[in-house]
N, C-alpha and C positions, 0 to 999 in steps of 0.2 A: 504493500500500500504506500512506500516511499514515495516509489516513483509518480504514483497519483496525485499525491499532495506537490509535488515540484512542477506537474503538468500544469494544477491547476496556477499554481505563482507562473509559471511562464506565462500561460493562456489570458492571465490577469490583462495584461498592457493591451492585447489585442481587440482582447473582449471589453475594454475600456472606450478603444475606438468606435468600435465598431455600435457600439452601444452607444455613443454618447450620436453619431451621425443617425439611427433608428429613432431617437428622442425629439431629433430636432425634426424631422421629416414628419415625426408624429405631430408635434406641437404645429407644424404649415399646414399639416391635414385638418387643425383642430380651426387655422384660422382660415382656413378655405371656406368650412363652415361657417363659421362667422360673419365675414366679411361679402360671401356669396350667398347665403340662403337657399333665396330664388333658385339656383342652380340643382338644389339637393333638398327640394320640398319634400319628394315625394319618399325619401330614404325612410325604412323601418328601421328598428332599431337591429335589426337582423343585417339590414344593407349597408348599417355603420360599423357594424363588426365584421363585416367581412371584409369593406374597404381598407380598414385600420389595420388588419392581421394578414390581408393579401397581401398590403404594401409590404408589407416586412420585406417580401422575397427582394422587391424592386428594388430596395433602398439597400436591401446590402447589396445585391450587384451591381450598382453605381459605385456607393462605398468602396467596396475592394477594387474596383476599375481604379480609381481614382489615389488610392493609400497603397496600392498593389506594392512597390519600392519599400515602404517602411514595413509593412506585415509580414514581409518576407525577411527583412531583416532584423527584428524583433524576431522571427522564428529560428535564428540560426543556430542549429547545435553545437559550436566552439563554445568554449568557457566567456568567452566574449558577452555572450549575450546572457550571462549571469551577472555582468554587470551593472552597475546603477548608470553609470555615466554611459553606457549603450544603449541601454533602454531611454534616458532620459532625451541623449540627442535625438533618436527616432521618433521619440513620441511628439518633440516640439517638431521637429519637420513635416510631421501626420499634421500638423494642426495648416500647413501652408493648402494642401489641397482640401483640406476641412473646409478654410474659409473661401475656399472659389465656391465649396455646393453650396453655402450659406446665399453668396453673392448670386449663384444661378437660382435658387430656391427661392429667396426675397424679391431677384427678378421676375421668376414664374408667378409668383404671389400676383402679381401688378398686371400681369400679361395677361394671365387670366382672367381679369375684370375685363381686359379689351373683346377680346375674339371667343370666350366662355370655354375655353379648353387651354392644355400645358403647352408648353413652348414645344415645338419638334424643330426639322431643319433649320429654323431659322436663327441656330446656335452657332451655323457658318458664317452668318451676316454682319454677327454684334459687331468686328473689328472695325467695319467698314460706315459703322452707325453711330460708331459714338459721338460724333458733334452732335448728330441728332437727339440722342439719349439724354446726353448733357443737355440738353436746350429744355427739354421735356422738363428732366427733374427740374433745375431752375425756375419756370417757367410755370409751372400748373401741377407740379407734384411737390412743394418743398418741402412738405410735411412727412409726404412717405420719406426725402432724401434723407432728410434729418434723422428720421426713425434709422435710416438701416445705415448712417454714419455711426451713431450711438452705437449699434450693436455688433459695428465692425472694430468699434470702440474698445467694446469691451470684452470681445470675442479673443483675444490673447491671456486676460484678465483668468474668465471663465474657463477657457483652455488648460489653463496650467493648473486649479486648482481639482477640476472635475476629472483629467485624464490624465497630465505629465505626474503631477506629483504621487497621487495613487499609485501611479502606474510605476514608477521606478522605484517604490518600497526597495530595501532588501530582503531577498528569500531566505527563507529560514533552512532550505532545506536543499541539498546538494546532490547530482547522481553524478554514476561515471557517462563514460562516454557512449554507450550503449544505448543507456536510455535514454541520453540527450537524443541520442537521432532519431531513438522511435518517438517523443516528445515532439521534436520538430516535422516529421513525415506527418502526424495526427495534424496539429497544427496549420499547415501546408495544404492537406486535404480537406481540412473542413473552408479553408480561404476561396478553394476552388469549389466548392460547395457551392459557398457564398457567393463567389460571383456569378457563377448559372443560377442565381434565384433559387436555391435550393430544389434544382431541376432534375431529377436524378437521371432520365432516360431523355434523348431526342435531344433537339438541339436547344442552347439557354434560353432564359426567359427573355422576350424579346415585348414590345408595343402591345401587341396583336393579343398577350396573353393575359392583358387586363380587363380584354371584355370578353371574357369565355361566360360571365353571368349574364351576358344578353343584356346587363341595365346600364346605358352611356351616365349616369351617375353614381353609382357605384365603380365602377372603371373609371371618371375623372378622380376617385377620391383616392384609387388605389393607387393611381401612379402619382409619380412624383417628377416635376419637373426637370429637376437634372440629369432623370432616367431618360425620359421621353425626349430631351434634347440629344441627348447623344446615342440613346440609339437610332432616333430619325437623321440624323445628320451622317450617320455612319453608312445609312445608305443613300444621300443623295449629294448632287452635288447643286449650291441654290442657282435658280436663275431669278433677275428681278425685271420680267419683261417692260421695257416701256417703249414701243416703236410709235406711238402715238402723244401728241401733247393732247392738253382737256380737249381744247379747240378740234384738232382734229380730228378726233376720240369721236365727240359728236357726229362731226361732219361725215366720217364713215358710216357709222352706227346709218345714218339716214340713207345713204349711198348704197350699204348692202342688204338694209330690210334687217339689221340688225334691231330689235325691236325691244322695249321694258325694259326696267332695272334690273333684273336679271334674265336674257334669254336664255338661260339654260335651264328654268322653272317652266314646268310640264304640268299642266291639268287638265282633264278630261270630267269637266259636269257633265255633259252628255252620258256618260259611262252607266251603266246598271248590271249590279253583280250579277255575271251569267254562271257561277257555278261550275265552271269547265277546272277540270284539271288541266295540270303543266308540268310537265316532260321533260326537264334539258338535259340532254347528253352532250356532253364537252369530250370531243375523241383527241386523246393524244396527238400531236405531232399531222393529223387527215391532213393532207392536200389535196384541193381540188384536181390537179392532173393527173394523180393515180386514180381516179374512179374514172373508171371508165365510159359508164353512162351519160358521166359530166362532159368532160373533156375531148373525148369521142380516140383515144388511145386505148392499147392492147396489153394491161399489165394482167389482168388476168384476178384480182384480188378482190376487186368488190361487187358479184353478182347480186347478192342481196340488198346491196343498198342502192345499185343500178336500177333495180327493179321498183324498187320504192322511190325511188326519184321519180318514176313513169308515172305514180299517183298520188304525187307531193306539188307543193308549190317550191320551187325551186331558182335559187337566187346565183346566177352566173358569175354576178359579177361583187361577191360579197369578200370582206378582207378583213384579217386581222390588227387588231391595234398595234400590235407589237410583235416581240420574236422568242417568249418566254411566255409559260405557263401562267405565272401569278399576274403577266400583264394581260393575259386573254380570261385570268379568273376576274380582275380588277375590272375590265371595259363591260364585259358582260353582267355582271353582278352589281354592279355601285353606277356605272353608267359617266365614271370621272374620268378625264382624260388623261394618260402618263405624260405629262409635262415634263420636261428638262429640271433638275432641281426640287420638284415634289417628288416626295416618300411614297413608293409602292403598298398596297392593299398588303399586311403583314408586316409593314416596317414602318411603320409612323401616320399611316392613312386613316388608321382607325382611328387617330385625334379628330379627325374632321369632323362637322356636323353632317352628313350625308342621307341620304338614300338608303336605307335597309330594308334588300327585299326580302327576307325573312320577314322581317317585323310589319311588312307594308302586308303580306301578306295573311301573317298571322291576323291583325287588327280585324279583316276583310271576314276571318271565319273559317282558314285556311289551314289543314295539318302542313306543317313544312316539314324536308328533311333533306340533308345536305350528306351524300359518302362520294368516297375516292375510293378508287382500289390500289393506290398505292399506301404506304402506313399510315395511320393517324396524323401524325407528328409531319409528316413529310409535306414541306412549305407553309407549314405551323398552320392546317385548312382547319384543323379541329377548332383552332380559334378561333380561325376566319370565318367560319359557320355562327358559332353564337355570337361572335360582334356585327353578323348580318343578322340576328336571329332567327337562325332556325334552330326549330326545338330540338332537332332532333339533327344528330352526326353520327357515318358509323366511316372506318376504316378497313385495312387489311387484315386488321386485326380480329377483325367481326366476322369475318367470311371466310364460313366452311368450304373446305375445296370438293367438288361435287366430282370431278374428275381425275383418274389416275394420269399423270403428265410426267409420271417416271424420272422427274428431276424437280428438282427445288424449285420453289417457287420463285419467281422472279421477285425484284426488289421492287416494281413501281405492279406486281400483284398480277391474277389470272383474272381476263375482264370478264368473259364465262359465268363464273363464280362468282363475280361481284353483280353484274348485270342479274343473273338471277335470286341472288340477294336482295337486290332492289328491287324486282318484280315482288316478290313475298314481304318487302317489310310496303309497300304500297296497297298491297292488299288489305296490310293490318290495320294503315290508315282510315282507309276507306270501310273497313268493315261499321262503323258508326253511322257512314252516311255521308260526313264531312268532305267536301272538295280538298283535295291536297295540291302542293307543289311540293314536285318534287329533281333533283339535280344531282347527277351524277360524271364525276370528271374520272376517264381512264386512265390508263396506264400501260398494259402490255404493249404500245407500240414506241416505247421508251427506250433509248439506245442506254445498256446493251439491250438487243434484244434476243430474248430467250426462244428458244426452238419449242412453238406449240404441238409441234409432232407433225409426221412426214404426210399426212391427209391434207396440211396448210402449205403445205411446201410447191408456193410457184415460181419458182428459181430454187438452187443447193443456198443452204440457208448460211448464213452469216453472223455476226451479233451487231458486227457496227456498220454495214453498209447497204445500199438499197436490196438486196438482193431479203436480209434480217427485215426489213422494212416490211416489204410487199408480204414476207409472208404472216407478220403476227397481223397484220393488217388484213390478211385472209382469214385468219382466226377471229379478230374480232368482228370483222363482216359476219362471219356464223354466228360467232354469239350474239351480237343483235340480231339476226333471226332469229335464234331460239330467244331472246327476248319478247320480239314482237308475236312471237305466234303463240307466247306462254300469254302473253297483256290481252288478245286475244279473246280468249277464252274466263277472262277477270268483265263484272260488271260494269267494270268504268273504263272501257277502252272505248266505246262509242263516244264516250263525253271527254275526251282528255284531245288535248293538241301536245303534241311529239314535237322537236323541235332539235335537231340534230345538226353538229357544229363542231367545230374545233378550236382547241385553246391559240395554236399558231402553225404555220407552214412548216413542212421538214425537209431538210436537205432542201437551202435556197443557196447555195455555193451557185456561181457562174450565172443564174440568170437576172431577167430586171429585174429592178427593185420593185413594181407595182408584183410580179411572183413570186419574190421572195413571202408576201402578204396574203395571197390567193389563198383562202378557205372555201369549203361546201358549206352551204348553209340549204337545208333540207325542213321543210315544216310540211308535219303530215298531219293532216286534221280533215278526213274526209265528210263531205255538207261544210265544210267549215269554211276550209282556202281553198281554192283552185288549186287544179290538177293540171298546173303549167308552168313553165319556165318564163323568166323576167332577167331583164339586161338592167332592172334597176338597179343604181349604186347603190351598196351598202355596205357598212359595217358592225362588228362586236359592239359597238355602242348607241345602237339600234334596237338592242336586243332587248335591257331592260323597260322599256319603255314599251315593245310591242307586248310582253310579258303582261306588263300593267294592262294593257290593254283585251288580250285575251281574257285576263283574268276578272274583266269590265269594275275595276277599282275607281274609283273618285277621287282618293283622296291625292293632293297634292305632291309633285316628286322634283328630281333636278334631273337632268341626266344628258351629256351631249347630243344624242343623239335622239330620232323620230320612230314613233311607231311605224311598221312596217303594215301597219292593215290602216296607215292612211295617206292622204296625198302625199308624195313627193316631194317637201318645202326646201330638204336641205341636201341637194342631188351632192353629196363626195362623202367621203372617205378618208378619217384620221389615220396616222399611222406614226410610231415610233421607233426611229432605228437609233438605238446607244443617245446620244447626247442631241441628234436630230430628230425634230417633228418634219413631219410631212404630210402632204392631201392629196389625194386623189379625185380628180373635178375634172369633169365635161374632156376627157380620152388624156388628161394632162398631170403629170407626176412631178409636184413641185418637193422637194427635201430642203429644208431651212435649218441652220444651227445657229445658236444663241447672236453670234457673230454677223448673221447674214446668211444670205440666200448660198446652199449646198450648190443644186441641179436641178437641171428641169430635163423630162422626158415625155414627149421628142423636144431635140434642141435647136425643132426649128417652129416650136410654139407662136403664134401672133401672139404681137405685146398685148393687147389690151386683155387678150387672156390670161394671159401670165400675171396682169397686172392686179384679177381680179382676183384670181385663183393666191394671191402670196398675203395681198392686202388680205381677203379675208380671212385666210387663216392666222395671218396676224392682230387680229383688229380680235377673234374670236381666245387665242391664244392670253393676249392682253388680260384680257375679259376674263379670263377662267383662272387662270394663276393671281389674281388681283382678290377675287371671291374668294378662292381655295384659301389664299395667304391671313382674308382677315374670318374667315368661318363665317362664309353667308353664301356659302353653296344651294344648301335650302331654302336659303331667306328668299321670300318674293320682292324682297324690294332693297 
């Protein structure tokens, strides 16, 4: 029991920190309350306990981010760090990155009265703002400046007395060398604990994983500002669009039929709940030029969905937002555009006020349910699911494998098996009576890809190259037939619209840029849509909004894009490549980077097209990073 009692004297200085940074995160949580009310009316006392006990995880994974140099060196097993004068230096050094989260956390305090949510990306900007900031405090805040001079005041004061001096006691109790190292390895392990949010499996706590309880206040209370800056910041890089002054801003607006205080607010009074079910399948990696049906080519892979195309409405010319999963989950789902500098749907997007079609749907009267057939954990969707809310999430983890495949399951999961998982947990929704939506994104056509057996095999199979491609792409073409003809045979397949799609293009090495983007977009809803093919332009961010609409909802939404069951108002097509936005308008492929105009395709566009095709997506780009940046994506005005 020696060595226990000298753990606990080591562990003392750490668990000083670390403690004293959980205290203070608690007391901004208490005056978030406070100060914000309105924001957390609705909180039970159930939803303040969870806010306050969830954050733990977040605050120490900031915490150790930030003290990472000093807790490691306060852990070192040398006699050294039996020291007073070692422990002492470290712990006053701890207190330098202490007072930045003060500084960011008193900042978040202030920010969030402005925009009703925590600071994300906009933690790259501060450098470039501080005349600004300065102006603010002086100027109309001097009360807060004053307050949080005081407390930086005395924040050295408080420091020493609360952590350094405690903390560099001498120990009463001494081991050899042995146990100093298993002392420091315990130590060391529980820091990397702490920084994953006491995560044990999948990847760290990340934005996304503050709103697994479905409630946007409960999830503002749990995070904490200087989490949410720096991990939103970690994944973007900011842009601060201004290609427009006021003046011209206007002048456009009139010019392109840009129209309201926000045109990206969506409403349908006309709408009356029609009770229809909803269907999305999101296919892995689909391109529109391996189906054959579509594209009018010989790969041989997709008869089944060839053949439903024949009694589908069918969209030629429909495209992806982007060239990554989370950005074809993000367009389709929430309806926000992947801006240059805004955080991805799973990395800092869940701050926003947005669109939750889970929750838009639930309100309506709707069972939701949201699975992958890749793991749970995989692109943190279990999150993504209840910060959209839907009530209901399943995984790889959920789904029995129904088939012998003689080798291990692939990593991104068998769609077979998942697909008819979702056929039977849709079933159970509906056994009440209830209208469902429901949304399933796959996986077996994920590189590597795994050999579904020699019956899928059209070409000698592969894992990384087309040849891997075409054939789990054969495989999953059956298994949506055995999907649809098991849905079939289910009481609500007459009343349900199917709507099949893909997250992004695969294998766009060598061609244009408008194919690198080319998806199928397939809606089958017989009496419902036409059983024809359309050259209208569209894209992923089209989808929630026709969603809304199928599902005949009222209530108010944001979302880029137009419904597709009506006119034609916003004939192009977003598109995001790495650091470049781009549109697809009237046969013309403009590519724009922060800096200015990329390319255009063909490059021998008439100006006045080009001119109109770059202005609007500038004018609209403006417009939507401006809303995005101050949280009035939803606001109508």
């Amino acid at each position: 029991m020696h060595w226990i009692s000298y753990l606990w004297e080591r562990a003392r200085p750490l668990l000083l920190v670390l403690g004293a940074g959980v205290l203070f995160f608690a007391l901004l949580r208490g005056a978030l309350l406070l100060l914000y009310p309105a924001h957390f009316d609705s909180l039970t006392a159930a939803g303040l306990w969870q806010g306050f006990s969830q954050g733990v995880r977040f605050d120490l994974s900031v915490l150790v981010l930030f003290t990472a140099p000093m807790l490691l060196a306060l852990a070192i097993p040398l006699r050294w760090g039996d020291s007073i004068r070692w422990r002492r230096f470290w712990l006053l050094l701890a207190g330098v990155p202490m007072l930045a989260l003060w500084l960011l956390g008193f900042g978040d305090l202030g920010y969030f009265g402005e925009v009703g949510r925590h600071l994300g990306n906009e933690l790259l900007t501060l450098g470039s703002e501080i005349g600004l900031f300065w102006n603010i405090a002086m100027e109309s805040r001097r009360a807060e400046a004053l307050a949080l001079l005081i407390m930086v005041a005395l924040f050295p004061l408080l420091w020493w007395f609360a952590v350094v001096r405690p903390g560099s006691r001498p120990l009463k109790r001494s081991v050899g060398l042995v146990p100093r190292v298993l002392v420091s390895l315990v130590l060391v392990a529980g820091c990397v604990m702490a920084s994953r949010g006491l995560q044990l499996e999948g990847k760290p706590v990340s934005v996304i994983d503050a709103y697994v309880s479905g409630n946007e206040q409960i999830s503002n209370l749990t995070l904490n500002g200087a989490f949410s800056a720096v991990n939103a910041s970690l994944h973007s890089q900011p842009r601060t669009p201004r290609y427009f002054s006021p003046e011209a801003l206007a002048a456009a607006r009139v010019q392109y039929g840009v129209t309201g205080d926000n045109p990206f607010f969506k409403h349908y009074p006309d709408n009356q709940p029609s009770g229809r079910n909803v269907v999305v399948i999101l296919l892995e990696g689909w391109s529109y030029r391996y189906l054959d049906g579509l594209a009018g080519s010989q790969h041989g892979a997709t008869p089944f969905m060839d053949s439903l195309a024949q009694q589908s409405w069918v969209f030629d010319r429909f495209y992806a937002a982007g060239q990554r999963s989370i950005q074809g989950l993000q367009a389709v789902l929430t309806g926000i555009p992947l801006l240059p500098g805004n955080p991805w749907l799973g990395h800092g997007l869940e701050l926003t006020n947005m669109t939750r079609i889970g929750a838009l749907a639930g309100q309506a009267g709707y069972r939701t349910l949201m699975m992958q057939s890749s793991p749970r954990r995989s692109l943190r969707v279990d999150s993504v699911a209840r910060s959209l809310g839907f009530a209901e999430y399943y995984g790889q983890e959920d789904v029995p494998l129904r088939r012998d495949y003689g080798n291990e399951a692939p990593r991104y999961g068998w769609d077979y098996d998942s697909l008819m998982f979702f056929k039977d947990q849709l079933d159970r929704l509906h056994a009440g009576g209830e209208p469902f939506f429901g949304f399933l994104f796959t996986g077996t056509t994920h590189e590597p890809f795994a050999d579904p057996g020699a019956e899928f095999h059209v070409a000698p199979h592969d894992r990384r190259g087309l040849n891997g491609f075409l054939n789990t792409m054969r495989y999953t073409d059956w298994a949506l037939e055995q999907f649809m003809a098991a849905a079939q045979d289910s009481d609500w397949f007459a009343n349900t619209t199917f709507i099949f799609t893909a997250d992004h293009e695969w294998g766009g090495d060598g061609q244009d840029t408008a194919d690198m983007f080319h998806i199928p977009l397939i809606i089958h809803a017989p009496g419902q849509v036409p059983s024809a093919r359309t050259d209208r332009l569209a894209s992923q961010y089209d989808l929630l909004p026709t969603m809304v609409d199928v599902m005949g909802l009222a209530q108010p939404f944001s979302a880029l894009g137009d419904s597709l069951l009506r006119p034609d108002e916003s004939p192009d097509a977003w598109i995001t490549q790495g650091d470049m936005l781009g549109v697809i308008e009237d046969g013309v492929l403009l590519r724009h980077t922060p800096a200015g105009r990329f390319d255009v395709q063909p490059a021998e566009v008439q100006d006045d097209l080009l001119h109109r095709a770059e202005h609007r997506l500038l004018l609209l780009y403006q417009l939507a990073a401006e809303r995005l940046g101050r949280n009035l994506w939803v606001s109508e005005e």
